[in-house]
SELO-375322 format. One record per residue: residue in one letter; x, y, z of N, C-alpha, C in turn. Coordinates in pm, whole numbers. Layout:
// SELO-375322
rest;n.c1;n.c2;n.c3;ca.c1;ca.c2;ca.c3;c.c1;c.c2;c.c3
a;X;Y;Z;X;Y;Z;X;Y;Z
...
// end
This chain:
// SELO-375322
rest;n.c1;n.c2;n.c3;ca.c1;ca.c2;ca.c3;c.c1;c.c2;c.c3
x;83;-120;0;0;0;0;86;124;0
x;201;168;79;287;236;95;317;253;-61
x;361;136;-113;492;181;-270;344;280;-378
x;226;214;-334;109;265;-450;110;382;-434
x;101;451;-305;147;557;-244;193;670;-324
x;306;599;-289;464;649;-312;453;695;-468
x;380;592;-561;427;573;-696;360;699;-749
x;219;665;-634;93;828;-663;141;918;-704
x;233;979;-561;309;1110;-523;426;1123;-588
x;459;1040;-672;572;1068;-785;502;1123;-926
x;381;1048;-875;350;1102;-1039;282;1221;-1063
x;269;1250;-962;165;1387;-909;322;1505;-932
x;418;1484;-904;525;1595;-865;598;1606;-1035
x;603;1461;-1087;621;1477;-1250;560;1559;-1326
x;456;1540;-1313;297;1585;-1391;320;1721;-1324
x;371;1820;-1183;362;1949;-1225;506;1993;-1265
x;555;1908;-1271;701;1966;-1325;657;2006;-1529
x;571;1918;-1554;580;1932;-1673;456;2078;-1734
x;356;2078;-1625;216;2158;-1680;291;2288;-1669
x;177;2344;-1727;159;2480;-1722;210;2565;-1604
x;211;2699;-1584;232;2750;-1453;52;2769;-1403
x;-19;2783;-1459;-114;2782;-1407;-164;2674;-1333
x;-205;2622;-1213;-300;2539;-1107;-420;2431;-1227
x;-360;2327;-1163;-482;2259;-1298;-616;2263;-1187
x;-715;2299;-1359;-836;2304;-1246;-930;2159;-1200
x;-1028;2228;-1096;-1069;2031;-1063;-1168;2028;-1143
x;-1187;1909;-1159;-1316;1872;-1256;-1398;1851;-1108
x;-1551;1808;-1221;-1611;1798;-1153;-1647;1614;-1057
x;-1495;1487;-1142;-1544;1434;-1039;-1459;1387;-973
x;-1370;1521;-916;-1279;1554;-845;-1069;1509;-882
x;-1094;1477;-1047;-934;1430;-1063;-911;1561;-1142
x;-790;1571;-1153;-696;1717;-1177;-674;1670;-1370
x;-686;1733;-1439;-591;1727;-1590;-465;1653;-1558
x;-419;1670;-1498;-241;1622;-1472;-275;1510;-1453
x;-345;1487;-1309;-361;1365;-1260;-408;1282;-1363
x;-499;1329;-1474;-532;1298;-1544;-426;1195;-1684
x;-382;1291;-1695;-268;1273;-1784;-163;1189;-1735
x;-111;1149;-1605;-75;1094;-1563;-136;926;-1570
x;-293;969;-1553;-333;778;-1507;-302;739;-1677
x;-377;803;-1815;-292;846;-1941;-183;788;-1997
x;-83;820;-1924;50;782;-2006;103;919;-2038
x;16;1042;-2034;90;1165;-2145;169;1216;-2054
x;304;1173;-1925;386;1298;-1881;472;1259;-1966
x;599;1369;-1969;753;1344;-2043;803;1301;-1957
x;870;1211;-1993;972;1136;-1979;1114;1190;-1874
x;1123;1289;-1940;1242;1347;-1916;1239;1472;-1776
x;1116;1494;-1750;1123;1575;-1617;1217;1475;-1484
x;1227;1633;-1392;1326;1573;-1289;1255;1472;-1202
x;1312;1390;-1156;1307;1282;-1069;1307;1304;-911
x;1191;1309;-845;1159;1352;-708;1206;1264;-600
x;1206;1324;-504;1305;1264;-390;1137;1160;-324
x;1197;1027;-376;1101;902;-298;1044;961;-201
x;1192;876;-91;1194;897;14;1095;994;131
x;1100;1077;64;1066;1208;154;898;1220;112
x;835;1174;18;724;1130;-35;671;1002;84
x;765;893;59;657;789;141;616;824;272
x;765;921;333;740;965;452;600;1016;500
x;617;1145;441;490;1212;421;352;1182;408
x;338;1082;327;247;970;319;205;878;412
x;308;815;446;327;776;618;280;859;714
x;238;984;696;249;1035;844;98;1063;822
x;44;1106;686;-52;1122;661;-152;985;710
x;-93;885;688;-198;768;706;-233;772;830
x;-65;805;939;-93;761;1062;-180;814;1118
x;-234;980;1073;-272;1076;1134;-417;1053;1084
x;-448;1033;1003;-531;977;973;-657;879;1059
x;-564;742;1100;-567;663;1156;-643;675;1317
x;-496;745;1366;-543;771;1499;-634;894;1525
x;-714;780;1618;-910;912;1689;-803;1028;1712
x;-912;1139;1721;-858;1269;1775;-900;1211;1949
x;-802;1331;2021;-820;1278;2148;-964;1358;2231
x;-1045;1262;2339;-1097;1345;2398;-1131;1481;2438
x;-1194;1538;2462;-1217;1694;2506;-1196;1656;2646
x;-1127;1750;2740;-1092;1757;2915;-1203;1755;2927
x;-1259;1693;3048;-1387;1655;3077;-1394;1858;3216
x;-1510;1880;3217;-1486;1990;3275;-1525;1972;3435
x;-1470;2039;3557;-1496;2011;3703;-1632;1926;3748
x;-1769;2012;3700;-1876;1968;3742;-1930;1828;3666
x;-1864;1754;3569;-1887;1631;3506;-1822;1561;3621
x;-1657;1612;3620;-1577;1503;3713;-1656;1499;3827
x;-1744;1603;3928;-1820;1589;4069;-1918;1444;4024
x;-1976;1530;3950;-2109;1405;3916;-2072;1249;3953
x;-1955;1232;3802;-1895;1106;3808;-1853;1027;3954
x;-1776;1132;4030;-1705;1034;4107;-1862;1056;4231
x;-1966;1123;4244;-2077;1088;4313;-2117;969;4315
x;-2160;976;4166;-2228;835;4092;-2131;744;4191
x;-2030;724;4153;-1894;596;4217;-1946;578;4355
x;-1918;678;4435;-1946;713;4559;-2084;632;4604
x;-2190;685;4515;-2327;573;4541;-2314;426;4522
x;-2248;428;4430;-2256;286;4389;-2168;212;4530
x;-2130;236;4540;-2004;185;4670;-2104;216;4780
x;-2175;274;4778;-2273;258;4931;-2349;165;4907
x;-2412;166;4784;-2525;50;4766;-2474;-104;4763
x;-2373;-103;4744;-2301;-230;4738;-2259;-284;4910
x;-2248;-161;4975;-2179;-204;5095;-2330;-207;5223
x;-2435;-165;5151;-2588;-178;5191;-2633;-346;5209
x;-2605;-366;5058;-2650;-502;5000;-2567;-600;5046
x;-2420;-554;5115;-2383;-691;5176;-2431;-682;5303
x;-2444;-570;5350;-2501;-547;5500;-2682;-654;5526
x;-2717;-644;5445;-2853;-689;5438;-2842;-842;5401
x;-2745;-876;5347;-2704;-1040;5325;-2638;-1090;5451
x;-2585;-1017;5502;-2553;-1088;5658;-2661;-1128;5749
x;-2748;-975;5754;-2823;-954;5805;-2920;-1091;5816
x;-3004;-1111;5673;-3054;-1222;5591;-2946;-1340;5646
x;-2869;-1375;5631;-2819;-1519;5663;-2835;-1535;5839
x;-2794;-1410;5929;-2807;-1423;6077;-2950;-1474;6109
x;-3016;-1402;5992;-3193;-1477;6074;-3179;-1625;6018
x;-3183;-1666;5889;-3185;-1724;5857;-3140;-1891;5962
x;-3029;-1842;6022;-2933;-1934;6108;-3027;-1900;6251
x;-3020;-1825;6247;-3134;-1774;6446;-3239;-1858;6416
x;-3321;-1912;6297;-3454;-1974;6232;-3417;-2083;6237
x;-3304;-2134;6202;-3247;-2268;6276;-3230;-2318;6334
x;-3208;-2269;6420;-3142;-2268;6596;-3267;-2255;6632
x;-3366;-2217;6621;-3496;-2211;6711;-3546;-2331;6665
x;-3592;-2364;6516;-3675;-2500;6492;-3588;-2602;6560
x;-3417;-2609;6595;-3385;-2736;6623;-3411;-2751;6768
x;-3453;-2593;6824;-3476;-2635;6961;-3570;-2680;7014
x;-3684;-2583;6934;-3823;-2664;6916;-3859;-2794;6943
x;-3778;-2856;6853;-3765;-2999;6801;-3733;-3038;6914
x;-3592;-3006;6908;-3609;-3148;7088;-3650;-3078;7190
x;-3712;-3001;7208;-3834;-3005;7360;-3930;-3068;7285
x;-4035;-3073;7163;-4113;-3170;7144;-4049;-3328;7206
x;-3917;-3348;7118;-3903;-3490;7141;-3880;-3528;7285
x;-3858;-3424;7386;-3791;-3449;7519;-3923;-3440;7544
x;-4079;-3351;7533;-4135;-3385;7619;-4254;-3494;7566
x;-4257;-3533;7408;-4304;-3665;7443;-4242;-3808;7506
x;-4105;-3808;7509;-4030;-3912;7601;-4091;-3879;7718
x;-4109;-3750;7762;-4125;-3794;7928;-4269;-3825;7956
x;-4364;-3787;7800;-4538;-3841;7821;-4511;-4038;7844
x;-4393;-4038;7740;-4431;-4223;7733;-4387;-4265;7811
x;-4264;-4227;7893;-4232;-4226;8018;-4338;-4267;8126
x;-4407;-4176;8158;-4523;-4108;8229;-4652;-4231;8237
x;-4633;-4234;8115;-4789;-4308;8029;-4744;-4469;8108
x;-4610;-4483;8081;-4578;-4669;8107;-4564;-4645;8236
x;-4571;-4581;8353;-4492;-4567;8490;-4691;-4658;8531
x;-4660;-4719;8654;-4793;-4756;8718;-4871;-4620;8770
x;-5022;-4644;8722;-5102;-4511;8749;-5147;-4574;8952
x;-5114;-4463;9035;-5166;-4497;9133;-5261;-4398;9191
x;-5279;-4310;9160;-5379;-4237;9154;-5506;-4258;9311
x;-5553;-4162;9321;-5620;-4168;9446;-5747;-4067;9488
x;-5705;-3988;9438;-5832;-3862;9409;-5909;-3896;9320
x;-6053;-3859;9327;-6156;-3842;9221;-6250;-3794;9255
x;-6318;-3729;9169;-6434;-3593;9227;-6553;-3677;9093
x;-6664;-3595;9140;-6743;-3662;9049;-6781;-3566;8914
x;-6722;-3461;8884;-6719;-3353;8803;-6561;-3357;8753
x;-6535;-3261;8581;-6406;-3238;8595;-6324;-3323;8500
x;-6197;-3264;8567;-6070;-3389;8516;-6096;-3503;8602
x;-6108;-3512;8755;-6121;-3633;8813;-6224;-3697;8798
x;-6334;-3688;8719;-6454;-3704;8697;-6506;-3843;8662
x;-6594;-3921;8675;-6607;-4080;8606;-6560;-4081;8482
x;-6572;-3971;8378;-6513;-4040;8225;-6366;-4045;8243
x;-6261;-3997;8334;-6150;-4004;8366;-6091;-4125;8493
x;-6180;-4198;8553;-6144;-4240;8675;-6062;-4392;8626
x;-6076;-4415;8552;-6009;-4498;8510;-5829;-4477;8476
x;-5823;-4388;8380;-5708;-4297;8373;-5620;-4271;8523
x;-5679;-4244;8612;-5610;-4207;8770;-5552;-4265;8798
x;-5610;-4435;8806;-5559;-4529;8869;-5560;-4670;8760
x;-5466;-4745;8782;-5397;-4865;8741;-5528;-4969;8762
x;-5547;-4978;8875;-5667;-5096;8965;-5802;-5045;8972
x;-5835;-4941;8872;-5972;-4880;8857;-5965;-4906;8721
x;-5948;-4958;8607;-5957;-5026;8477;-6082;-5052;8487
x;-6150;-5104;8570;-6286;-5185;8527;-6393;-5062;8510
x;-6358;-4915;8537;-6423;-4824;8531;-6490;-4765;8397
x;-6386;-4802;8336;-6410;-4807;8183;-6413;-4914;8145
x;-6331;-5023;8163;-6360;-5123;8041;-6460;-5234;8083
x;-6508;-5257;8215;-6619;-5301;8261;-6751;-5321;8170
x;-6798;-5447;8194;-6935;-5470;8083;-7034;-5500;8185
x;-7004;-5462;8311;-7131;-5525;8408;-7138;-5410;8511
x;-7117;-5278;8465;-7108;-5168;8565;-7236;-5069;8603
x;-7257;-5031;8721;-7373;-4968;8773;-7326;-4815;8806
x;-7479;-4749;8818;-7588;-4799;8787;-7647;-4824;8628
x;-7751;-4846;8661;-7822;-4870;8511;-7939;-4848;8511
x;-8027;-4819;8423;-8172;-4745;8384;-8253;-4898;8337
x;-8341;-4930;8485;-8391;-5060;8516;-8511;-5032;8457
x;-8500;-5096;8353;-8641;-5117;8218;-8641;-5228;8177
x;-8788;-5282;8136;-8769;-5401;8068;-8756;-5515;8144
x;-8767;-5474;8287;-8733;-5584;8377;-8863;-5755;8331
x;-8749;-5880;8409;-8817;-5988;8338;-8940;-6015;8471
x;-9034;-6001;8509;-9144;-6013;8639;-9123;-6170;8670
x;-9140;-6214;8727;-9108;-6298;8819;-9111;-6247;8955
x;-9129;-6413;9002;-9188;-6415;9113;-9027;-6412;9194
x;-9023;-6339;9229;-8843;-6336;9335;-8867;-6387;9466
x;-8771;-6431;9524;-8795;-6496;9661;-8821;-6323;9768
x;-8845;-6353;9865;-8877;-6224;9934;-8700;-6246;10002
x;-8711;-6094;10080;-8578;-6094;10088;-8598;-6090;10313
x;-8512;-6123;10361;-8504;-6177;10503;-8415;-6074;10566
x;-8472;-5961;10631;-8368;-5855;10694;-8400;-5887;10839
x;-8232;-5881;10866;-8230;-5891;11048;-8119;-5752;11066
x;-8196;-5656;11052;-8115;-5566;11137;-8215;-5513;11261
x;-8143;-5440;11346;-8171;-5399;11468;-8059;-5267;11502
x;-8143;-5209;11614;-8032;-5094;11638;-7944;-5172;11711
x;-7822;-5059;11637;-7657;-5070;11631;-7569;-4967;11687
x;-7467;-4986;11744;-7371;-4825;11771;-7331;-4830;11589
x;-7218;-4684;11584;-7220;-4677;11463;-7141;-4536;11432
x;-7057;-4550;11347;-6954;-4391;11316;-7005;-4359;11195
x;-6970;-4227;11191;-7015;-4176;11047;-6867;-4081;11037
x;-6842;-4104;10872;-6740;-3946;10816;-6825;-3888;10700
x;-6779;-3774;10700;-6774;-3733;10567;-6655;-3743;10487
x;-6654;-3832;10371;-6522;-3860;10339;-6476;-3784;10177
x;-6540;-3704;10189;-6495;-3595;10073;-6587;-3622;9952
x;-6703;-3746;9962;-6717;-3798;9857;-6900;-3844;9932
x;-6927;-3822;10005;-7068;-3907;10061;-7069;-3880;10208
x;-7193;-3907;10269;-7204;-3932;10443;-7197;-4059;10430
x;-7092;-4130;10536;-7115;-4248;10493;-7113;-4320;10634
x;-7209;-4379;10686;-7239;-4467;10831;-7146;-4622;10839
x;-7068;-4602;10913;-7059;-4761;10941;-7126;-4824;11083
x;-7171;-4946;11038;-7279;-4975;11106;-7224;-5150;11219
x;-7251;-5158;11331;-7160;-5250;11459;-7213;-5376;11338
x;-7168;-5489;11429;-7204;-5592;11328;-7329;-5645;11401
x;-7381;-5774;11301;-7515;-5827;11324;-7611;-5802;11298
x;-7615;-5695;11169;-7736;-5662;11049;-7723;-5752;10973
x;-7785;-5826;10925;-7786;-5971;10831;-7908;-5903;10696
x;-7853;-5968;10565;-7956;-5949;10492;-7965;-6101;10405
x;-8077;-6173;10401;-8079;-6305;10339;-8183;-6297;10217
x;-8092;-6354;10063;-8206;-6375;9958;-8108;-6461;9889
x;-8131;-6567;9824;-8125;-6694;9757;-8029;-6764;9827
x;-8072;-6813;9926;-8001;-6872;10035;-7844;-6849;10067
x;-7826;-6699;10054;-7706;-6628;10049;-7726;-6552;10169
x;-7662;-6526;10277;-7685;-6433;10357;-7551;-6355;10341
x;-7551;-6185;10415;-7527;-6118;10353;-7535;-6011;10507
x;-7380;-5998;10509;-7380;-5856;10654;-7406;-5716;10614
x;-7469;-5647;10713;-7430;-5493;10673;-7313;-5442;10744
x;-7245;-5379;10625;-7082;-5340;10633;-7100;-5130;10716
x;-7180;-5094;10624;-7183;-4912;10567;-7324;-4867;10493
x;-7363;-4728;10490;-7479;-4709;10412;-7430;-4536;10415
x;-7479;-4535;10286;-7404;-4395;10213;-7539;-4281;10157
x;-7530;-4157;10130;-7611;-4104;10048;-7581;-4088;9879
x;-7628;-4060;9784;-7627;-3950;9657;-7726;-3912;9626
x;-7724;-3805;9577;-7773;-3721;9525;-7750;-3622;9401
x;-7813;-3658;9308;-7951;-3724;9305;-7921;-3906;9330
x;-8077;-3974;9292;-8028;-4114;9298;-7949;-4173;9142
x;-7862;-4298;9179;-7807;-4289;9064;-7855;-4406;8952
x;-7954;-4472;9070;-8031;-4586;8985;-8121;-4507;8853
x;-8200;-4534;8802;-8330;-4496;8722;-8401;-4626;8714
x;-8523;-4595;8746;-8654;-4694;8686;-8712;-4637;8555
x;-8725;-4718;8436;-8750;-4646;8326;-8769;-4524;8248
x;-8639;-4514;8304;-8553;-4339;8291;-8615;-4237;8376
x;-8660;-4268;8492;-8699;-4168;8594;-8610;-4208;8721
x;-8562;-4088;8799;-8477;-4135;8917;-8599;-4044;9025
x;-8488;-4007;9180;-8558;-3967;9271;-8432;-3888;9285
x;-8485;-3790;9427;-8376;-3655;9430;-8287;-3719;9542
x;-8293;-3819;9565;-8179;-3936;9651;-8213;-4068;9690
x;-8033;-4137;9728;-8076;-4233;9766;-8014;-4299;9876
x;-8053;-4424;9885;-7930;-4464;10006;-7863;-4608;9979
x;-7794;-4649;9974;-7738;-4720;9935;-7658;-4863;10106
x;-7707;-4951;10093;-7650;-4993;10184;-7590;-5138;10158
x;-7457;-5151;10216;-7373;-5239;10157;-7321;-5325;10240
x;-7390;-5475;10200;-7343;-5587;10233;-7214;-5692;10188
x;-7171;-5754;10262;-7071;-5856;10226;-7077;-5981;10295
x;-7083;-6117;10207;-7086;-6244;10251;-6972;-6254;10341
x;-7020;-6402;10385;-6877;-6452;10453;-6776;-6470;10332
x;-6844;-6514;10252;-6718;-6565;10109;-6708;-6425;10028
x;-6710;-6338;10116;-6645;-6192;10049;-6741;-6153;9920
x;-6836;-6180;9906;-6923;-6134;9828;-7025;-5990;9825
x;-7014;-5957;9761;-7125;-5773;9770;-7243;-5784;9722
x;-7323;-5754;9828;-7480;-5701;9742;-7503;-5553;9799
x;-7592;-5443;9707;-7563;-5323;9743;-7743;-5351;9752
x;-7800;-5278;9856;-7956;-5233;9876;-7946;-5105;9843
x;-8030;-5103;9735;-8096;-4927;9744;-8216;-4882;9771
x;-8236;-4763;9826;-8355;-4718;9849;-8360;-4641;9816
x;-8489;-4593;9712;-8506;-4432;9680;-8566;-4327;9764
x;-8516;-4218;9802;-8592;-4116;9851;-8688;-4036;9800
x;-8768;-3976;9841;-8844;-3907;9782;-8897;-3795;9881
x;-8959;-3667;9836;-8966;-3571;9960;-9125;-3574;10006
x;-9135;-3609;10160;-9236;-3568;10194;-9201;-3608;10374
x;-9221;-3700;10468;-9210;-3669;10641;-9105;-3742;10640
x;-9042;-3623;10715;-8929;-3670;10826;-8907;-3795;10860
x;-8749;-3847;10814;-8702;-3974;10837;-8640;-3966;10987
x;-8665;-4072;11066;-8605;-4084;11184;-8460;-4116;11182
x;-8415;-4240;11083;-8299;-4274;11092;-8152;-4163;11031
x;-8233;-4111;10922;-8158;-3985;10806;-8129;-3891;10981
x;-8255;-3882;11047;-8176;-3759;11092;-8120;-3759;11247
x;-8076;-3897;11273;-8002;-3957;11345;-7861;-3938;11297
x;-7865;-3961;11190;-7713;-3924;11077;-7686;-3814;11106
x;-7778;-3714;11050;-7768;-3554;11030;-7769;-3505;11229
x;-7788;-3542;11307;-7773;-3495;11382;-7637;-3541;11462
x;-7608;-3606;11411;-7440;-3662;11452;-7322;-3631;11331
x;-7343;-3491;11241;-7241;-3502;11134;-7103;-3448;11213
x;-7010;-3486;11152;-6874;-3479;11201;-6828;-3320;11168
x;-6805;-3213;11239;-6710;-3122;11182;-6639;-3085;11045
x;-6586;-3192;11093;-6456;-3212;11000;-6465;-3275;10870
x;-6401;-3275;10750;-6429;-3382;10633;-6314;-3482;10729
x;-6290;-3628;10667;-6162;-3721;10695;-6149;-3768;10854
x;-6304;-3707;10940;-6307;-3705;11125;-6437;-3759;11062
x;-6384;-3917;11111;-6488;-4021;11193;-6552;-3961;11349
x;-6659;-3997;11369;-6748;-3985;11467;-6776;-4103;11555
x;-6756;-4089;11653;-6844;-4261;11721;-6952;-4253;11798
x;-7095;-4126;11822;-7194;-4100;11923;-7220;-4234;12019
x;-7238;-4191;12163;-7253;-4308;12180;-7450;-4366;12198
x;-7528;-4325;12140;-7583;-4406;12078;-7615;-4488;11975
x;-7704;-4589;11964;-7758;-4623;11837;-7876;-4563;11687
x;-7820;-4674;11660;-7894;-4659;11503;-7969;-4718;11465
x;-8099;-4768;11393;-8183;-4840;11372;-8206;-4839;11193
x;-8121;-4993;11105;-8115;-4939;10969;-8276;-4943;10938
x;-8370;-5010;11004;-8494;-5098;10987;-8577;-4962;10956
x;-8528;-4821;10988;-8613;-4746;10978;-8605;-4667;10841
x;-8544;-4753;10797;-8487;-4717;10639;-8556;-4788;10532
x;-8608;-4884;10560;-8665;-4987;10495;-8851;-4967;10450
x;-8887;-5018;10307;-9017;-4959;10329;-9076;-5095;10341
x;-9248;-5092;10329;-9331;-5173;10372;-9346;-5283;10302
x;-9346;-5258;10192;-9339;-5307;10060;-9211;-5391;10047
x;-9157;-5481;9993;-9062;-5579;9979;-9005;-5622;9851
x;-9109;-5527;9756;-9078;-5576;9570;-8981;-5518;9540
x;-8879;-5550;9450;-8760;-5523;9435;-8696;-5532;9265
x;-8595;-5494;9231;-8568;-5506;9106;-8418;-5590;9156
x;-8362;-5675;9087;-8271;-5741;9121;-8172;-5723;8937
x;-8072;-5737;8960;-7944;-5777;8827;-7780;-5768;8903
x;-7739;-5813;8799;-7570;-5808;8789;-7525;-5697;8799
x;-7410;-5588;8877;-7361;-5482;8858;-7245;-5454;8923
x;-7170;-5312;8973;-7060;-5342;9011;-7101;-5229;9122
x;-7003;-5153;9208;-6978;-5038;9290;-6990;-4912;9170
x;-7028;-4830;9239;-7084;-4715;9148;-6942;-4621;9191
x;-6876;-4655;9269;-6745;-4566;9292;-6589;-4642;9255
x;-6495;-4550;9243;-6366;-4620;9205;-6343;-4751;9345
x;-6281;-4835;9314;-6242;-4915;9183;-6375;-4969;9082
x;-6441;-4987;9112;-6572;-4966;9009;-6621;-5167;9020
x;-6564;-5187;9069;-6570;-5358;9125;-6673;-5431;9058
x;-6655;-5544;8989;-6809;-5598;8948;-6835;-5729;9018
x;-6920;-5821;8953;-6969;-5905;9072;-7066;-5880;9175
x;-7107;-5782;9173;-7189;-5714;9304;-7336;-5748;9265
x;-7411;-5822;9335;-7560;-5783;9334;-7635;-5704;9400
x;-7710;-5689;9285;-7782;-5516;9349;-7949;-5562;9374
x;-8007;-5525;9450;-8115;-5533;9476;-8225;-5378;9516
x;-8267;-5289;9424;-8335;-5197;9424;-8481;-5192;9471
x;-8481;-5155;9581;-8719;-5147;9646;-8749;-5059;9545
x;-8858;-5135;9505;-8943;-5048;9430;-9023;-4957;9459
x;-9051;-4915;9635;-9132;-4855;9715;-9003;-4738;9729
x;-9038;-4670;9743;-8930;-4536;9809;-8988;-4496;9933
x;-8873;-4399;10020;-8902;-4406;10127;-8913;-4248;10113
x;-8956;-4217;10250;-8942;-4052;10226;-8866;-3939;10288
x;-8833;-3862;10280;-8747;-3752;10387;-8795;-3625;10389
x;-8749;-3498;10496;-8853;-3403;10485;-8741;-3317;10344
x;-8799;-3195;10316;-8739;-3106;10236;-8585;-3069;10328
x;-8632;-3025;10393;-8510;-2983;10530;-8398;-3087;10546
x;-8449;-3239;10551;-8366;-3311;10536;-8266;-3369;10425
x;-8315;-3289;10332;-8267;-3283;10184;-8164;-3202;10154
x;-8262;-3082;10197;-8190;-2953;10139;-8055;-2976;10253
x;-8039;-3011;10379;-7862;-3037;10448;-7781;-3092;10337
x;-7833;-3234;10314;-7737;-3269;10226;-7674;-3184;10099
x;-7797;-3160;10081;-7711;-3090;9940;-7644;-2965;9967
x;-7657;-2964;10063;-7548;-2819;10093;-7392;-2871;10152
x;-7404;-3000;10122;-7274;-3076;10156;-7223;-3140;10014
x;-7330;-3169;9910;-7312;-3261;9797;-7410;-3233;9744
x;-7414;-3133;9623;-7540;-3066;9575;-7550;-3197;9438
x;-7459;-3235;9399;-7436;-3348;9283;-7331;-3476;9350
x;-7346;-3610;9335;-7219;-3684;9392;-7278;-3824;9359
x;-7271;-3819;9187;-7408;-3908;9147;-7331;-3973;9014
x;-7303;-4092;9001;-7264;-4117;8881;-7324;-4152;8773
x;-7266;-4132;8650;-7433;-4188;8523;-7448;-4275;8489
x;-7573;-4304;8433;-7595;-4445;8427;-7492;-4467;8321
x;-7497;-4651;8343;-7410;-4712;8252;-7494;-4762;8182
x;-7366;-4849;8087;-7455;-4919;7935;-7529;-5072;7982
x;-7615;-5099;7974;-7682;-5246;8033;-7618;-5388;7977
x;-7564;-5344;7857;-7476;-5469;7778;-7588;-5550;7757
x;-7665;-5598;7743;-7753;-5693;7732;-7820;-5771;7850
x;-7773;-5731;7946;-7812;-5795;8135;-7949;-5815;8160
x;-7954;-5936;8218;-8111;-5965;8277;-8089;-5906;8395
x;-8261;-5804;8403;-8312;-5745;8501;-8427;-5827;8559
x;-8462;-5845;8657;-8534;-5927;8748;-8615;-5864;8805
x;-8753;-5823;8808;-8862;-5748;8908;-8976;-5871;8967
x;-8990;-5756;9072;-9091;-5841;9145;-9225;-5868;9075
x;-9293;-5963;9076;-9450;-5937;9048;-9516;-5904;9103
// end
């Protein structure tokens, strides 16, 4: 490219060695007459011979200059402020955004550290439920409402199981009974000395020995005789506003429970032999030193409902025969309304009958 140059600018310096003194003029598509005459063939021969050298140079310097950009314009003060601002921001926002990624990873890790702690207090405190759950239940409290309540009494205690899983448990809603002729039943009680407590749970009499109760050639001591309220028997889903409950045991360790229903109308002699000897104290036995007469508890009438059942209180015991009068006895209002200002409820619900023969008198 250089020698084409070169060869240009030789022929350009020939061509005015030879023209006119006058400037050749330009055409219009931009080559000179000379130049002209030159691409041609028409210079002489004989004009002087131009210094190369000093041509390619020139040419050379022309290209270079050519070549290289012109340089920038000085940028002026208030561009350079701007610029190095801009910088200045950018370098905060960057040193923001790592600030906020720490930030972000510290929770992130604190969110860790809490679920794993989470985690094992769950796992530590169901170990100490199954713990808990397998240890023997011995349990001893029970109220008749509540957490300690009959749907729980089982739960309390280990040796109260039959509370729930029992298929022969009392009371029960005596319907349907089968009539028959039942043997009559043979009471030998007589007045007795006799303690009473209140034991957090009932008035409950214990009674000297030599109350006998005889039915299917089973005889049968009186042990105790208790209140609730209301009663917890039912006769075809009707109860009474109490009852009494009195509890025998064979020689061969056997239970039959007597109930009697109350009902309100004159003054019981024996009820308020009770009530006039109550103890102070809950857990303070009493010993008055007179007697008791259970006979005055008993009604005239002798018909009875008889079945299979258990203790109406924890351990919930089955095996027990129950024998219910169908006669109720009576008490005054006054003699009512004491109790329940001791045990306004202390009554358990009926249970499921499972299919059990009930037995009434004819």
């Amino acid at each position: 490219m250089r020698h084409l140059i070169a060869l240009f600018a030789c022929s350009l310096v020939m061509a005015s060695a030879s023209a006119s003194e006058a400037a050749p003029q330009a055409r219009p598509d931009g080559k000179s007459a000379d130049v002209k005459a030159i691409l041609e063939g028409k210079v002489k021969i004989g004009a002087a011979k131009p210094d190369v050298k000093a041509l390619v140079a020139a040419a050379d310097a022309r290209t270079v200059a050519a070549a290289t950009p012109a340089p920038a314009p000085a940028r002026t003060a208030p561009a350079a402020s701007e610029e190095q601002a801009e910088v200045d921001l950018s370098v905060r926002i960057a040193e923001r955004l790592a600030q906020l990624r720490e930030q972000q990873a510290a929770r992130t890790a604190a969110a860790a550290r809490a679920r794993k702690a989470a985690e094992a207090k769950r796992r530590k405190e169901a170990e100490a439920a199954i713990a808990v759950a397998s240890q023997p239940k011995n349990g001893t409290h029970w109220s008749y409402e509540g957490e300690y309540g009959p749907a729980n009494w089982a739960n309390i205690n280990a040796n109260w199981a039959k509370c729930s899983t029992g298929k022969r448990q009392s009371p029960i809603d005596l319907r349907d009974g089968i009539k028959v002729e039942l043997e009559q039943i043979a009471f030998d009680y007589h007045p007795s000395s006799f303690s009473e407590i209140d034991n957090g749970h009932t008035i409950q009499v214990t009674v000297g020995g030599g109350n006998f109760l005889t039915v299917g050639n089973m005889t049968y001591e009186l042990q105790q005789f208790h209140f609730h309220r209301p009663s917890e028997e039912r006769i075809n889903g009707k109860g009474s506003e109490m009852v009494i409950h009195f509890v025998h045991r064979s020689y061969e360790g056997k239970l039959l429970v007597l109930a009697v229903l109350l009902e309100r109308g004159k003054a019981n002699p024996m009820i308020q032999t009770v009530w006039n000897n109550l103890p102070l104290e809950k857990q303070q036995a009493v010993s008055p030193s007179i007697v008791i007469d259970p006979n005055e508890a008993l009604p005239e009438k002798r018909d009875y409902f008889t079945y299979m059942g258990s203790l109406t209180t924890p351990p919930c015991t089955e095996d027990v025969l129950w024998i219910v009068m169908k006669q109720p006895m009576q008490a005054s209002p006054a003699q009512m309304a004491l109790f329940s200002r001791l045990y306004p409820y202390n009554a358990r619900p009926v249970q499921a009958g499972n299919g059990r023969i009930i037995k009434e008198s004819n």
